[in-house]
gemmi code that builds the backbone of each chain (N, CA, C; Angstrom):
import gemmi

chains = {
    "A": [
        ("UNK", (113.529, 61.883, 119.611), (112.695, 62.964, 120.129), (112.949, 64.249, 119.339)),
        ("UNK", (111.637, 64.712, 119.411), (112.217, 66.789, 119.108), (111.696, 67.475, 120.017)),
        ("UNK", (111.849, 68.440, 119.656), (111.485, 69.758, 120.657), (109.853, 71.039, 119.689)),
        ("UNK", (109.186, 70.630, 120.127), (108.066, 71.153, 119.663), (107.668, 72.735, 120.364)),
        ("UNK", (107.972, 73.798, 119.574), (107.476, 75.318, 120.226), (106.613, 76.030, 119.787)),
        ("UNK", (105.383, 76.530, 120.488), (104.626, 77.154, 120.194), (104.511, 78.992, 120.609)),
        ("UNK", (103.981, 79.347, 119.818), (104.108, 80.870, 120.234), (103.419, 81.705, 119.381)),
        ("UNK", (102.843, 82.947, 120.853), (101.488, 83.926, 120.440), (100.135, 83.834, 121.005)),
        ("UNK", (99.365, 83.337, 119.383), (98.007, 82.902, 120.002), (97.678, 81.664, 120.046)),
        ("UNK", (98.857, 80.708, 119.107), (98.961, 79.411, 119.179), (99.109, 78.920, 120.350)),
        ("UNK", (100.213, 79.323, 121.479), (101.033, 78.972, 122.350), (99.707, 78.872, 123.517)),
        ("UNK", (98.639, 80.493, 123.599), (97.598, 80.405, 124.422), (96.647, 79.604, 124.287)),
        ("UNK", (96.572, 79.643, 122.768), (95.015, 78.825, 122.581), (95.695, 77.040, 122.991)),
        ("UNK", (96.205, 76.671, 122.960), (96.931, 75.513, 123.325), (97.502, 74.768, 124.761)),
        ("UNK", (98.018, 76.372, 125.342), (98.232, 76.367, 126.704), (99.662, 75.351, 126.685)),
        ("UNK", (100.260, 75.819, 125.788), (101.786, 74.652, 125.739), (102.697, 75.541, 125.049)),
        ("UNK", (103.936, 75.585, 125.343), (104.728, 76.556, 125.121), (105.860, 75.843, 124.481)),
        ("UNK", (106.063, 74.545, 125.305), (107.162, 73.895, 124.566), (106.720, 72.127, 125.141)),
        ("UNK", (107.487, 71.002, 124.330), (107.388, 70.240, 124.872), (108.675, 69.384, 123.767)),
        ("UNK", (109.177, 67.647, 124.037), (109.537, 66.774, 123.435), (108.113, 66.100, 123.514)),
        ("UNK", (108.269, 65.572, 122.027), (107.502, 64.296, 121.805), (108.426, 63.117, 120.768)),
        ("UNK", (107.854, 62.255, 120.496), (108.543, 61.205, 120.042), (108.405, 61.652, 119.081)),
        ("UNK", (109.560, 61.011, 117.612), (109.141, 60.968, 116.169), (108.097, 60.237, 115.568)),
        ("UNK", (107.460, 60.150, 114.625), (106.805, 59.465, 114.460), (107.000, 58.204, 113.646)),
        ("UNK", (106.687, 56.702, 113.499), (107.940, 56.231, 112.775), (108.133, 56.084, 111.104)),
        ("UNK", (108.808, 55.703, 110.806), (108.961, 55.631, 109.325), (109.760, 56.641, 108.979)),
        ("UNK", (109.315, 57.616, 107.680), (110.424, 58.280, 107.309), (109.508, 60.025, 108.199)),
        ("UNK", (109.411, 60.289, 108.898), (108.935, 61.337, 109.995), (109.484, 62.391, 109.021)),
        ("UNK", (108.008, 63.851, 108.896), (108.146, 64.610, 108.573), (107.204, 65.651, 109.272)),
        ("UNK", (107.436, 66.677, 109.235), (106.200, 67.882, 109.625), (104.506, 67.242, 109.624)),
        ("UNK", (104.292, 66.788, 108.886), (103.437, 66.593, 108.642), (102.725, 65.433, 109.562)),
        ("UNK", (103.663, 64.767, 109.435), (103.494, 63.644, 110.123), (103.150, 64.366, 111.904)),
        ("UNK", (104.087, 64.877, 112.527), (103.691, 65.096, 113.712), (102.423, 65.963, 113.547)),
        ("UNK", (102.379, 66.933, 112.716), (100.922, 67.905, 112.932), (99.406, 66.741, 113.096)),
        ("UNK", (99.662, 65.680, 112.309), (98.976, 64.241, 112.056), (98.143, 63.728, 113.778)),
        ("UNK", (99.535, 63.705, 114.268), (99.689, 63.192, 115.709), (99.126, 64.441, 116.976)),
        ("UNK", (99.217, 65.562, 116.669), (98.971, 66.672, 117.030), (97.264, 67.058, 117.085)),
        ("UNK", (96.900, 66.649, 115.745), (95.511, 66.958, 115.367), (94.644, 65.547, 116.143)),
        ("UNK", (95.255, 64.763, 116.494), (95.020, 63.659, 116.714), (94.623, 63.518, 118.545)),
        ("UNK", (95.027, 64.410, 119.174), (95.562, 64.620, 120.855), (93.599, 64.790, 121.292)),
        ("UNK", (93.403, 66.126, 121.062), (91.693, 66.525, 121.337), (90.821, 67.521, 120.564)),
        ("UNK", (90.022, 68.208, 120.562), (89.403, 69.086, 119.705), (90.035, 70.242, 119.964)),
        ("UNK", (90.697, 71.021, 120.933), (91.361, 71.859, 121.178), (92.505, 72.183, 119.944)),
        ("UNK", (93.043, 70.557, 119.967), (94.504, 70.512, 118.890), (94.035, 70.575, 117.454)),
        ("UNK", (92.690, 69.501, 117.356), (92.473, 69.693, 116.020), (92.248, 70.874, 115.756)),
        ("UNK", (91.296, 71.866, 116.385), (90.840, 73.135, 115.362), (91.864, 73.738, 115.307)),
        ("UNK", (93.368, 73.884, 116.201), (94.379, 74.684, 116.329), (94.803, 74.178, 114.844)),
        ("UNK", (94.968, 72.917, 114.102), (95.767, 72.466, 113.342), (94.576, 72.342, 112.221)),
        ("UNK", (93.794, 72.895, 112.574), (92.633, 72.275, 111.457), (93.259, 72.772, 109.724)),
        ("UNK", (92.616, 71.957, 108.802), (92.842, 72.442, 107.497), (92.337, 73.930, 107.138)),
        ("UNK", (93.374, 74.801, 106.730), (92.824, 75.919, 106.053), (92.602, 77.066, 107.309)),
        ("UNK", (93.333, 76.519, 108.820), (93.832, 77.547, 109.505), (95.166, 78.047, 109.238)),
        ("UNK", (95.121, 79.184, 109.434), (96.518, 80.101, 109.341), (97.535, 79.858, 110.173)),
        ("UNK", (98.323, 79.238, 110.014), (99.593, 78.555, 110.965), (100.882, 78.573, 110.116)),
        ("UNK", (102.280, 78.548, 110.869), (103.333, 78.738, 110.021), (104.005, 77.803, 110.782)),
        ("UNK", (105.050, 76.891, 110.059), (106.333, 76.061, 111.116), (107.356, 76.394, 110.500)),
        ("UNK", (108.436, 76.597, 111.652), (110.081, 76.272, 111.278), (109.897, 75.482, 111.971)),
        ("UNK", (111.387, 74.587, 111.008), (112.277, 73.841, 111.956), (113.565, 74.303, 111.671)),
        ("UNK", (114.205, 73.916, 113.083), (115.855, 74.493, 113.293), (115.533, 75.672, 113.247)),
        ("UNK", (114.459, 77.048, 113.042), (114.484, 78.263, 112.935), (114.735, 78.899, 111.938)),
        ("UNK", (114.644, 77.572, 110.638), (113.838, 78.057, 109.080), (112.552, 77.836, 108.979)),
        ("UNK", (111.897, 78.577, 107.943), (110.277, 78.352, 107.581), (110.543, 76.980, 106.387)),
        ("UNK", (109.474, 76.232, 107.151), (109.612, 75.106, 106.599), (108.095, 74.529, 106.547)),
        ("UNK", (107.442, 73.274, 105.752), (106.325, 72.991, 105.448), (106.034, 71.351, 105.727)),
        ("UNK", (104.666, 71.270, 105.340), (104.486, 69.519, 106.164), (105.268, 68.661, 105.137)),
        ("UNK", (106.011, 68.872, 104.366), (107.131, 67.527, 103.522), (108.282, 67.925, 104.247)),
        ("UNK", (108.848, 68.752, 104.708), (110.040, 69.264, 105.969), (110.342, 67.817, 106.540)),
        ("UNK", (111.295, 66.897, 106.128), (112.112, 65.642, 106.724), (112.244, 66.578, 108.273)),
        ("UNK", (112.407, 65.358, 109.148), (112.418, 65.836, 110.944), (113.464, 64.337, 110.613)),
        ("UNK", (114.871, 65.166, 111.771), (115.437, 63.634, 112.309), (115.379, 64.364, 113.966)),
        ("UNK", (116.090, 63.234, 114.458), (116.468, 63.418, 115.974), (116.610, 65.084, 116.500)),
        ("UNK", (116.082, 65.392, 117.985), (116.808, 66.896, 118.020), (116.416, 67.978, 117.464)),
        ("UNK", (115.384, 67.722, 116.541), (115.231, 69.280, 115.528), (114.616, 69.795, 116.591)),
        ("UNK", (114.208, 71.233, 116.178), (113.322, 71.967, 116.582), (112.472, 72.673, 115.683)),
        ("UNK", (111.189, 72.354, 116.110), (109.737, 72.674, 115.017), (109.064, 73.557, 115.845)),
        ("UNK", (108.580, 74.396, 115.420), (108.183, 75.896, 116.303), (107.009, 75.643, 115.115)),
        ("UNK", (106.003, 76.058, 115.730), (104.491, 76.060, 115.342), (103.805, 77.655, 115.471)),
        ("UNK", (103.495, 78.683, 114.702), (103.303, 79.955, 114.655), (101.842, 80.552, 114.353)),
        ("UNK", (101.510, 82.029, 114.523), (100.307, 81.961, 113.402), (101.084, 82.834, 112.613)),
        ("UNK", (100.447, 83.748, 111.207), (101.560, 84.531, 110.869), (101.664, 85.553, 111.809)),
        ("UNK", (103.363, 86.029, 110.869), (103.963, 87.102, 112.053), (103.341, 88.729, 111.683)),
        ("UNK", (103.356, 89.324, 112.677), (103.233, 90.804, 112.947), (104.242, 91.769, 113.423)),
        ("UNK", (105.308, 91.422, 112.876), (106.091, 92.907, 113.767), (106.222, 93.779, 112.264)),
        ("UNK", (107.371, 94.635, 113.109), (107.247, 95.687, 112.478), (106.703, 96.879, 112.991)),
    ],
    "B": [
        ("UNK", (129.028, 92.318, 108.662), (128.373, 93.079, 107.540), (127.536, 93.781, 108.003)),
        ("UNK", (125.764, 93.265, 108.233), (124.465, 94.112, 108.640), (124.663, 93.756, 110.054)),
        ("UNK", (124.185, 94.801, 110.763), (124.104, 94.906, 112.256), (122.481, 94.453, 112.291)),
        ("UNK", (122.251, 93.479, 113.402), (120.693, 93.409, 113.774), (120.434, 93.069, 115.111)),
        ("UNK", (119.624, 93.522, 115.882), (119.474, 93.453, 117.227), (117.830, 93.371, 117.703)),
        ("UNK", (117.139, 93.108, 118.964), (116.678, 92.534, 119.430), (116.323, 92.953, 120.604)),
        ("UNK", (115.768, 94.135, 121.514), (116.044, 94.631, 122.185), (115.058, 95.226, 122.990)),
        ("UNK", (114.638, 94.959, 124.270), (113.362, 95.383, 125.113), (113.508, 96.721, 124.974)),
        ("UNK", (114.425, 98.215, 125.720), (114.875, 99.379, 126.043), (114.299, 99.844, 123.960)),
        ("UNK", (114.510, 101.192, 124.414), (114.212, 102.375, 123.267), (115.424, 102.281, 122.556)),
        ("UNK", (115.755, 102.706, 121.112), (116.778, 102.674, 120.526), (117.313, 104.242, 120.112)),
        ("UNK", (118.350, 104.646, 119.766), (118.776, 106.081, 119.837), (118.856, 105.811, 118.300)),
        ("UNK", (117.701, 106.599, 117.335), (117.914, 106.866, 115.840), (119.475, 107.157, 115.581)),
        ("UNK", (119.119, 108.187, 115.836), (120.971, 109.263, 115.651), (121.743, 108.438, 115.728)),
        ("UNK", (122.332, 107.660, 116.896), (123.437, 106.784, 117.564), (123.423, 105.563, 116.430)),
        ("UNK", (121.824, 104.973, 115.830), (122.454, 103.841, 114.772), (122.477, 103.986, 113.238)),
        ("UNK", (122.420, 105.930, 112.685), (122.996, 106.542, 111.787), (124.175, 106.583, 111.724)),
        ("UNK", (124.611, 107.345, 112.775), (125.901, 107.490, 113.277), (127.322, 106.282, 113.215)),
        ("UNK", (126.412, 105.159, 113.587), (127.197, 103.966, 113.090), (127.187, 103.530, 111.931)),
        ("UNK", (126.366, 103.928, 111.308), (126.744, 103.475, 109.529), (127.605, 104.482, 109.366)),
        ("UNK", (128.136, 105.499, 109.099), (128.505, 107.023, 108.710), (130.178, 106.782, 109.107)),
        ("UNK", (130.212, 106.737, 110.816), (131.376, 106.952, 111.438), (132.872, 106.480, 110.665)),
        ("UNK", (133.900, 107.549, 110.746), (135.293, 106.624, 110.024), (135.068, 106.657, 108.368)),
        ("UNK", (134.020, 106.749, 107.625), (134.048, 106.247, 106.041), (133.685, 107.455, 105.776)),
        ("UNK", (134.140, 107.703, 104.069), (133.625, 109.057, 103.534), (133.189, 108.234, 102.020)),
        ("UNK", (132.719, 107.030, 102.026), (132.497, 106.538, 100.991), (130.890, 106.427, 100.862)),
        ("UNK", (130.148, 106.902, 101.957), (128.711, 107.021, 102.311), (128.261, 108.652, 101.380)),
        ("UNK", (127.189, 107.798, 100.509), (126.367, 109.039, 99.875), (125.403, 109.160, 100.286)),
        ("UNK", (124.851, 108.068, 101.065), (123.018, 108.126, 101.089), (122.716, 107.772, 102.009)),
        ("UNK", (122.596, 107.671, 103.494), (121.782, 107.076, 104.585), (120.361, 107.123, 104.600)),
        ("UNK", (119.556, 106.125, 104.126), (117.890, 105.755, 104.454), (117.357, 104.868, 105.538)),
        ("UNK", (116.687, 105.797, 106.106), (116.058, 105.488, 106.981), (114.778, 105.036, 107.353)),
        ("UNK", (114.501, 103.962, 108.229), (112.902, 103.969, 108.254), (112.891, 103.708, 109.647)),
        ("UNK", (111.464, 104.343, 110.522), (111.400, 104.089, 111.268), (109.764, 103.918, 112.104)),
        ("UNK", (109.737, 102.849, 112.649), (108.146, 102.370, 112.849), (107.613, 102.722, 114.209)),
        ("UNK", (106.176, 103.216, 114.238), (105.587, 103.739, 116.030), (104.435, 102.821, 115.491)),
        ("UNK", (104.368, 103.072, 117.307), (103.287, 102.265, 117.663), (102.496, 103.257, 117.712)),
        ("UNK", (100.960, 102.836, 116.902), (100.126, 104.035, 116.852), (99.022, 103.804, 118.082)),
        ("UNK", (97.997, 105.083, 118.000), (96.818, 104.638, 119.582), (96.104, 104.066, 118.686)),
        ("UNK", (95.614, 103.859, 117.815), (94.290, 103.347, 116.777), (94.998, 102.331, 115.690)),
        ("UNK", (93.846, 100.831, 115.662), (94.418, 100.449, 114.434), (93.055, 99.078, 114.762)),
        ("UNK", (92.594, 99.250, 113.619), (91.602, 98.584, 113.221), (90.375, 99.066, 114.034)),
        ("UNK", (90.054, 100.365, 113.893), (88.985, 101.201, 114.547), (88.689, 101.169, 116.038)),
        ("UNK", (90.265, 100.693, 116.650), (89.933, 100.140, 118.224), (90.917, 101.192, 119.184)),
        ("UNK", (90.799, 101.659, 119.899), (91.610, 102.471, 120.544), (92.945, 101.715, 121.121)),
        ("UNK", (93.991, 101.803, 121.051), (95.007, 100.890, 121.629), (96.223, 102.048, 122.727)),
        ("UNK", (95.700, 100.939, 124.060), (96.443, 101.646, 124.742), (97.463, 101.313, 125.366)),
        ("UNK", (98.144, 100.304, 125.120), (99.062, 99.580, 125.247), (99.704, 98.345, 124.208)),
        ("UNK", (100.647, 97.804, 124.183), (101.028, 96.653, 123.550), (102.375, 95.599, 123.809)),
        ("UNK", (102.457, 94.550, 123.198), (103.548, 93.752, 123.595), (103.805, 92.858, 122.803)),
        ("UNK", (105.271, 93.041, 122.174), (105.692, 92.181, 121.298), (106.045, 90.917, 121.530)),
        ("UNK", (105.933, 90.067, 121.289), (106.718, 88.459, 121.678), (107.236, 87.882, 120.268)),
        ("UNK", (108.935, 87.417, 120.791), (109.312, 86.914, 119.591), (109.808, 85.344, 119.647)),
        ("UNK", (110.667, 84.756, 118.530), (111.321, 84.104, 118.827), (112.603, 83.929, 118.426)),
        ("UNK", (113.234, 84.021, 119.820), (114.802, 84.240, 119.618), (115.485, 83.079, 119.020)),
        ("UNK", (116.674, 83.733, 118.536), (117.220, 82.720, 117.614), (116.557, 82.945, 116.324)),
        ("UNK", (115.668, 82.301, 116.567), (115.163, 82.434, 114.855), (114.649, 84.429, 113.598)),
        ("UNK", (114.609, 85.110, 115.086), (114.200, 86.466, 114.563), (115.407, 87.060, 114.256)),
        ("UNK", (116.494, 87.294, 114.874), (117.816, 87.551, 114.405), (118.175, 86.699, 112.903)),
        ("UNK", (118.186, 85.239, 112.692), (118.268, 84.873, 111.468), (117.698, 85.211, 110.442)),
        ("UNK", (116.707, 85.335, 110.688), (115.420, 85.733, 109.747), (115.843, 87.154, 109.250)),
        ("UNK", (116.231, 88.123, 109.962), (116.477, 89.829, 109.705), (117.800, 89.493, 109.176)),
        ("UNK", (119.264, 88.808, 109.327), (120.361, 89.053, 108.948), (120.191, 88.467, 107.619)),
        ("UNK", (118.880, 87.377, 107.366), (118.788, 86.703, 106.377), (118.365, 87.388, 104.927)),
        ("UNK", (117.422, 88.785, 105.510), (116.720, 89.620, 104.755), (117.597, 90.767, 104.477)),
        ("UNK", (118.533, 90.531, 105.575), (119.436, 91.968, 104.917), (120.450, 91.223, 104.066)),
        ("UNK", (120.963, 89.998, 103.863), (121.698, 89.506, 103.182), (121.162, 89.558, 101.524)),
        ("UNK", (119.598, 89.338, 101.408), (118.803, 89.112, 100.505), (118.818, 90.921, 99.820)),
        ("UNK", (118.797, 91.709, 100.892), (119.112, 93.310, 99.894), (120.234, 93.252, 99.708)),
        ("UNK", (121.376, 93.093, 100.223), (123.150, 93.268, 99.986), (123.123, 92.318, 98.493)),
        ("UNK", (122.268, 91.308, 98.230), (122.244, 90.934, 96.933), (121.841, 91.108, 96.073)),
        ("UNK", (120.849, 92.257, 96.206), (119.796, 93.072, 95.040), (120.289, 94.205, 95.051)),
        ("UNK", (121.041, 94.921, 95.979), (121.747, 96.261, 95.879), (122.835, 96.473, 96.045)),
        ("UNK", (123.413, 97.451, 95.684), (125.104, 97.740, 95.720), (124.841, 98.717, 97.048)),
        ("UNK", (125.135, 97.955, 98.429), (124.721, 98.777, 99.479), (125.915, 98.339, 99.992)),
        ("UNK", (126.662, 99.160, 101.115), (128.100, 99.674, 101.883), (127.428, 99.284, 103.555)),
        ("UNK", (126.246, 99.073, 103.655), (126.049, 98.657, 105.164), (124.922, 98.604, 105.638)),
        ("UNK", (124.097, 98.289, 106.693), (122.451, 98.048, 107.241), (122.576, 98.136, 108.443)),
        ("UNK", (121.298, 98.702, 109.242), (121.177, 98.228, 110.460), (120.128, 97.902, 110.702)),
        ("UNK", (119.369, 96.943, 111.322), (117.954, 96.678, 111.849), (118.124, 96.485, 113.120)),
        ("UNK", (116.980, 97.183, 114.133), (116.873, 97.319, 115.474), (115.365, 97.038, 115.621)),
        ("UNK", (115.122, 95.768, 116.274), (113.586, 95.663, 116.612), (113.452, 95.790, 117.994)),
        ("UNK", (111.964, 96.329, 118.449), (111.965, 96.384, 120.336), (111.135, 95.088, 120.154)),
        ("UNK", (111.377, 94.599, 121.459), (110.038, 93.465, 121.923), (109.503, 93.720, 123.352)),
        ("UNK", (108.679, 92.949, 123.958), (108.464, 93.172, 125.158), (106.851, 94.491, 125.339)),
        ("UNK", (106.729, 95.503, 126.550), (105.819, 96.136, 126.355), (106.227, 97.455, 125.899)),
        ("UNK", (104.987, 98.094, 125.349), (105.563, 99.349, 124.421), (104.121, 99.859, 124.383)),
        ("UNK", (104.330, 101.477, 124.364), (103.026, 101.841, 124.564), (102.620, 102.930, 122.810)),
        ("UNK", (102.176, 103.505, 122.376), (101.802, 104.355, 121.564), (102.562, 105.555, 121.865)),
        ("UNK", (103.176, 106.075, 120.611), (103.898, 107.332, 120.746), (105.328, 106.173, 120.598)),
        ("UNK", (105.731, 105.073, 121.020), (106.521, 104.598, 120.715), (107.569, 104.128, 119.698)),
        ("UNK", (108.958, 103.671, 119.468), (109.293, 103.609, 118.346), (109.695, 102.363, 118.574)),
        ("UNK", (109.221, 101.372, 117.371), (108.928, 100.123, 117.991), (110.415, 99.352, 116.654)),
        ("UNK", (110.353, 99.819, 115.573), (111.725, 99.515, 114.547), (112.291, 100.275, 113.898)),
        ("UNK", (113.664, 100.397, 113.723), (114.086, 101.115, 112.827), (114.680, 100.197, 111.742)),
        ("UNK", (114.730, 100.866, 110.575), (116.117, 99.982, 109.589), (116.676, 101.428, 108.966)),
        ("UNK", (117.945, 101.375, 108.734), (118.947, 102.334, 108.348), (119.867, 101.718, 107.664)),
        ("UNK", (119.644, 102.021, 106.018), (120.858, 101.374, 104.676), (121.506, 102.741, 104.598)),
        ("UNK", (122.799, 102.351, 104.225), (123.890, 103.221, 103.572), (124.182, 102.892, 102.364)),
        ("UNK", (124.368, 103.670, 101.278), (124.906, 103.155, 100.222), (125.581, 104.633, 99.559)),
        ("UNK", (126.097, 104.541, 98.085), (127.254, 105.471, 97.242), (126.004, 106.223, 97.032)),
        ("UNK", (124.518, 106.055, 96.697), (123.891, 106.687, 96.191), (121.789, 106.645, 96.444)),
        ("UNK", (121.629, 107.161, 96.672), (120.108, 107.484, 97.438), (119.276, 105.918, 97.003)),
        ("UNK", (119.416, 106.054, 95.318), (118.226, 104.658, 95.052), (118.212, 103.915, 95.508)),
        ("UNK", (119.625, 102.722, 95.344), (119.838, 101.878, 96.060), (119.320, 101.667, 97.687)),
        ("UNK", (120.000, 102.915, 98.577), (119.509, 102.816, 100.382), (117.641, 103.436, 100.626)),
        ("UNK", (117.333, 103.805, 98.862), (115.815, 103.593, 99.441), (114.963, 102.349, 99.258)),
        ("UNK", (115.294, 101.945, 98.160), (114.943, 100.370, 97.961), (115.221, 99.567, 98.593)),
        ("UNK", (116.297, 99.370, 99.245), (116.348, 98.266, 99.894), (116.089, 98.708, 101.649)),
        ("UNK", (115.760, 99.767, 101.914), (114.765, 100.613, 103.082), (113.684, 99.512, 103.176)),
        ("UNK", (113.016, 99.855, 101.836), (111.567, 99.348, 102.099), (111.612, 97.566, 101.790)),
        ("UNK", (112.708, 97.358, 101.290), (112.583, 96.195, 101.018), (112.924, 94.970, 102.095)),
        ("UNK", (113.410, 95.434, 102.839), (113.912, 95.528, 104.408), (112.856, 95.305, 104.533)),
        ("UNK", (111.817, 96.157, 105.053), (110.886, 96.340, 106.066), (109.683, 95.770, 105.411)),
        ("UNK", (109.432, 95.721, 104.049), (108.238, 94.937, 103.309), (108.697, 93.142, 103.934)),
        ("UNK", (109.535, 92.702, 104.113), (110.122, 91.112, 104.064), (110.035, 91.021, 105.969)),
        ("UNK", (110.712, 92.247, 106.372), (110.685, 91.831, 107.827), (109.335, 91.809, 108.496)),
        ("UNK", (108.353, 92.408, 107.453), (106.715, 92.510, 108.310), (106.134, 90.589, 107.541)),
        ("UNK", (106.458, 90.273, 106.882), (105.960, 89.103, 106.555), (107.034, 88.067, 106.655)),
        ("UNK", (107.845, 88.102, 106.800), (108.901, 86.840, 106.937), (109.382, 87.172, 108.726)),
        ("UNK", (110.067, 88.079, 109.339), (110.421, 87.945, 111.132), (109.401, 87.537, 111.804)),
        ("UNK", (109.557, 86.466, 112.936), (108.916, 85.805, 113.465), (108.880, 86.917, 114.783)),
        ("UNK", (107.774, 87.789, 114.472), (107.501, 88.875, 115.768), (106.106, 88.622, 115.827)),
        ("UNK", (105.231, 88.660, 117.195), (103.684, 89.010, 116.605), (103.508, 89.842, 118.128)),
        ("UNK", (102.419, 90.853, 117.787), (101.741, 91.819, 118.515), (100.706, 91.606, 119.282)),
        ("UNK", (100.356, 92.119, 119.963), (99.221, 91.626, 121.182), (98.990, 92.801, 121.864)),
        ("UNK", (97.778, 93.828, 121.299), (97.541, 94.787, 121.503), (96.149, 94.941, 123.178)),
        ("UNK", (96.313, 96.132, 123.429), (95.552, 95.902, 124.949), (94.686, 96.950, 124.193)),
        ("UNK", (93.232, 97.287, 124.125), (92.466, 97.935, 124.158), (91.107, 98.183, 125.170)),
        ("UNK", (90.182, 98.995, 125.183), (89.354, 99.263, 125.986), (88.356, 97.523, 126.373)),
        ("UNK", (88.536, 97.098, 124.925), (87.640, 95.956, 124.826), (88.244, 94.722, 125.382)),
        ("UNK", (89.509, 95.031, 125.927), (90.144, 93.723, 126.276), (91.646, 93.196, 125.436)),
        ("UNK", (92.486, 91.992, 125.617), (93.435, 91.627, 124.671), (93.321, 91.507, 123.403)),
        ("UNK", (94.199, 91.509, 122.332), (94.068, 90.377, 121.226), (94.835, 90.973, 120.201)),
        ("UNK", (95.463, 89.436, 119.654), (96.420, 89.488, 119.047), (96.152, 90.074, 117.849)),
        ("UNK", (96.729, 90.803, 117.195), (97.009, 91.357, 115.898), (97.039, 90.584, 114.672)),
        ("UNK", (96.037, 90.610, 113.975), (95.897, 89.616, 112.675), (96.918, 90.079, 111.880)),
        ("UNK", (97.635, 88.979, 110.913), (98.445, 89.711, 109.719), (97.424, 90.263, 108.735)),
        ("UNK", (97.861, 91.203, 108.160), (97.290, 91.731, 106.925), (97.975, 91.354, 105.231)),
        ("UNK", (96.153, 90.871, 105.022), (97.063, 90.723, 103.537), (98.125, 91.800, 102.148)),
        ("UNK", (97.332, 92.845, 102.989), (98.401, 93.844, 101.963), (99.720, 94.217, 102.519)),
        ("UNK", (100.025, 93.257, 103.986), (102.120, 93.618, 103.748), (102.089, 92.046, 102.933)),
        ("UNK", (101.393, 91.047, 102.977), (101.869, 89.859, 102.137), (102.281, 90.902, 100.362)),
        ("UNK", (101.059, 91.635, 99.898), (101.249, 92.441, 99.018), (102.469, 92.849, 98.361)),
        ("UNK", (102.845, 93.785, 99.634), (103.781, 94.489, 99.370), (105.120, 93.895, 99.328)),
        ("UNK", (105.109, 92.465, 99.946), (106.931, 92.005, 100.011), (107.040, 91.555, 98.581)),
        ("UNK", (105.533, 91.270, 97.645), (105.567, 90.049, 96.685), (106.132, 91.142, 95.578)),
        ("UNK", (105.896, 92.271, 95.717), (106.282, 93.401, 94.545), (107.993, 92.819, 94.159)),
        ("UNK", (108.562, 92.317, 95.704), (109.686, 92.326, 95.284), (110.347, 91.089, 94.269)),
        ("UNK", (109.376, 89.993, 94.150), (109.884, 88.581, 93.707), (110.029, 88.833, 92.310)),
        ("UNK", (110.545, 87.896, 91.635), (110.853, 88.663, 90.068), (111.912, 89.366, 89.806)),
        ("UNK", (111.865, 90.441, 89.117), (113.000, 91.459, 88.980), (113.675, 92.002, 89.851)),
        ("UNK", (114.900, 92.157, 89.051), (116.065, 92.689, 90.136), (115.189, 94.011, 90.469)),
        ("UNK", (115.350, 94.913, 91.856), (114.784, 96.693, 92.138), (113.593, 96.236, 92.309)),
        ("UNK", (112.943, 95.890, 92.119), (111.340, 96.240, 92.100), (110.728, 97.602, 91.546)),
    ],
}
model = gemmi.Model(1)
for chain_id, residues in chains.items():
    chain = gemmi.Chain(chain_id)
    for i, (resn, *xyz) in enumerate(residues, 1):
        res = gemmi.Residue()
        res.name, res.seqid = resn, gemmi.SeqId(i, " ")
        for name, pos in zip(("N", "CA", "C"), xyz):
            atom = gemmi.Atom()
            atom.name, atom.element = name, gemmi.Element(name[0])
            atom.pos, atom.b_iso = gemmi.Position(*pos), 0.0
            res.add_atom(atom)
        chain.add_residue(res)
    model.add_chain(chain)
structure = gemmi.Structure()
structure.add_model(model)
structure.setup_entities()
C-alpha cells in the first residue's frame, strides 16, 4: 500500500484529501498509479488529464511519473505552489 | 544552521533580526525581505485570504533552499518565517532575513531565497473576493525569476 495526498484545488476538485490504495503490480511507479487514478471517472481523468498543471512528491520530495514507489511511500498530488 | 518556521500567529520582524545579530560581532550585513498580502491582485479586489500547506514537506523544502544559498554564498546565518492559515491584506504573510560579513552576498541570497521559495515551497493561496473563492494561479514570471539562478555561481 501507499498513502496518496491531495491538496488545494486538487484536494477540492477531487473531494479526497488522503487515502491508501494498492501498488500497482510489477515494477510500480508514479506513473503507474496516476494510470490507475485517471482510470477511476471523468472527474479523475480531467484532474490528471495530459498537459494539466499538477506537481507530485513522494516522501515530501518533488518527484515525476518514472519516481520508483515501494511499500509505505507517500505521494502527495499538487497544482503548482503559491506562497510567498 | 538556517532557522525555518511555519506558523498561523504574526511574526515580530525586529525579534527575527535580532536573532541573527544577538552575541556575534562578526555580522556586516543583515537583508531582509518581507512579503504582504495586498487588497488587489489580478484586477480583483481581495478581501481576505488563506494559506494551506503541506507540513513536513514545506519546512524541507525551505531548509532545503536555504541550504542551496549557504552553498552559493559565504553567508553566517538565515531565517525564513512563513504564516499559513487566514490572513487578511495589510498583512505580513513572509519574511526571510540573511546575515552575512558583507551586503552582496545577504542580498543575493535574500532574493534567491524568496525567488526558489515562491516556485519550489509547497504553499498555495486561496483568495476571497467580491466575486466569490479561488485559488491563486502560479505565475509564470516567479518560474522566471528562480531560473535566473541555474547556471552560474551569484546570478
Amino acid at each position: 500500500m501507499v498513502t496518496l495526498l491531495y491538496f488545494a484545488s486538487l484536494r477540492e476538485r477531487l473531494d479526497c484529501a488522503r487515502e491508501e490504495v494498492a501498488l500497482p503490480p510489477g515494477t510500480p511507479t508514479v506513473g503507474a498509479v496516476v494510470d490507475s487514478l485517471r482510470a477511476r471517472d471523468g472527474r479523475w481523468s480531467e484532474a490528471f488529464a495530459p498537459g494539466r498543471a499538477w506537481r507530485v512528491a513522494v516522501n515530501q520530495r518533488m518527484a515525476d511519473l518514472a519516481t520508483p514507489l515501494k511499500p509505505g511511500d507517500e505521494v502527495a498530488f499538487f497544482p503548482p505552489v503559491t506562497g510567498g | 544552521m538556517a532557522h525555518v518556521r511555519v506558523q498561523e500567529g504574526p511574526f515580530d520582524a525586529g525579534r527575527e533580526i535580532a536573532a541573527l545579530t544577538e552575541g556575534r560581532r562578526d555580522v556586516g550585513a543583515v537583508a531582509t525581505f518581507v512579503g504582504m498580502v495586498r487588497d488587489l491582485n489580478e484586477g480583483a479586489r481581495v478581501t481576505r485570504m488563506s494559506l494551506e500547506h503541506y507540513p513536513g514537506m514545506t519546512e524541507r523544502a525551505l531548509e532545503e533552499i536555504c541550504a542551496q544559498a549557504q552553498a552559493r554564498w559565504d553567508l553566517l546565518d538565515m531565517r525564513v518565517v512563513h504564516r499559513v492559515g487566514p490572513l487578511e491584506p495589510g498583512d505580513a504573510i513572509v519574511l526571510v532575513a540573511v546575515s552575512s560579513a558583507h551586503r552582496g552576498e545577504a542580498f543575493a541570497a535574500c532574493e534567491f531565497i524568496m525567488d526558489y521559495l515562491k516556485t519550489r515551497a509547497p504553499f498555495w493561496k486561496k483568495e476571497l473576493t467580491p466575486e466569490g473563492e479561488r485559488w491563486v494561479e502560479a505565475r509564470s514570471s516567479d518560474e522566471e525569476a528562480a531560473s535566473r539562478w541555474s547556471g552560474g555561481k551569484g546570478g
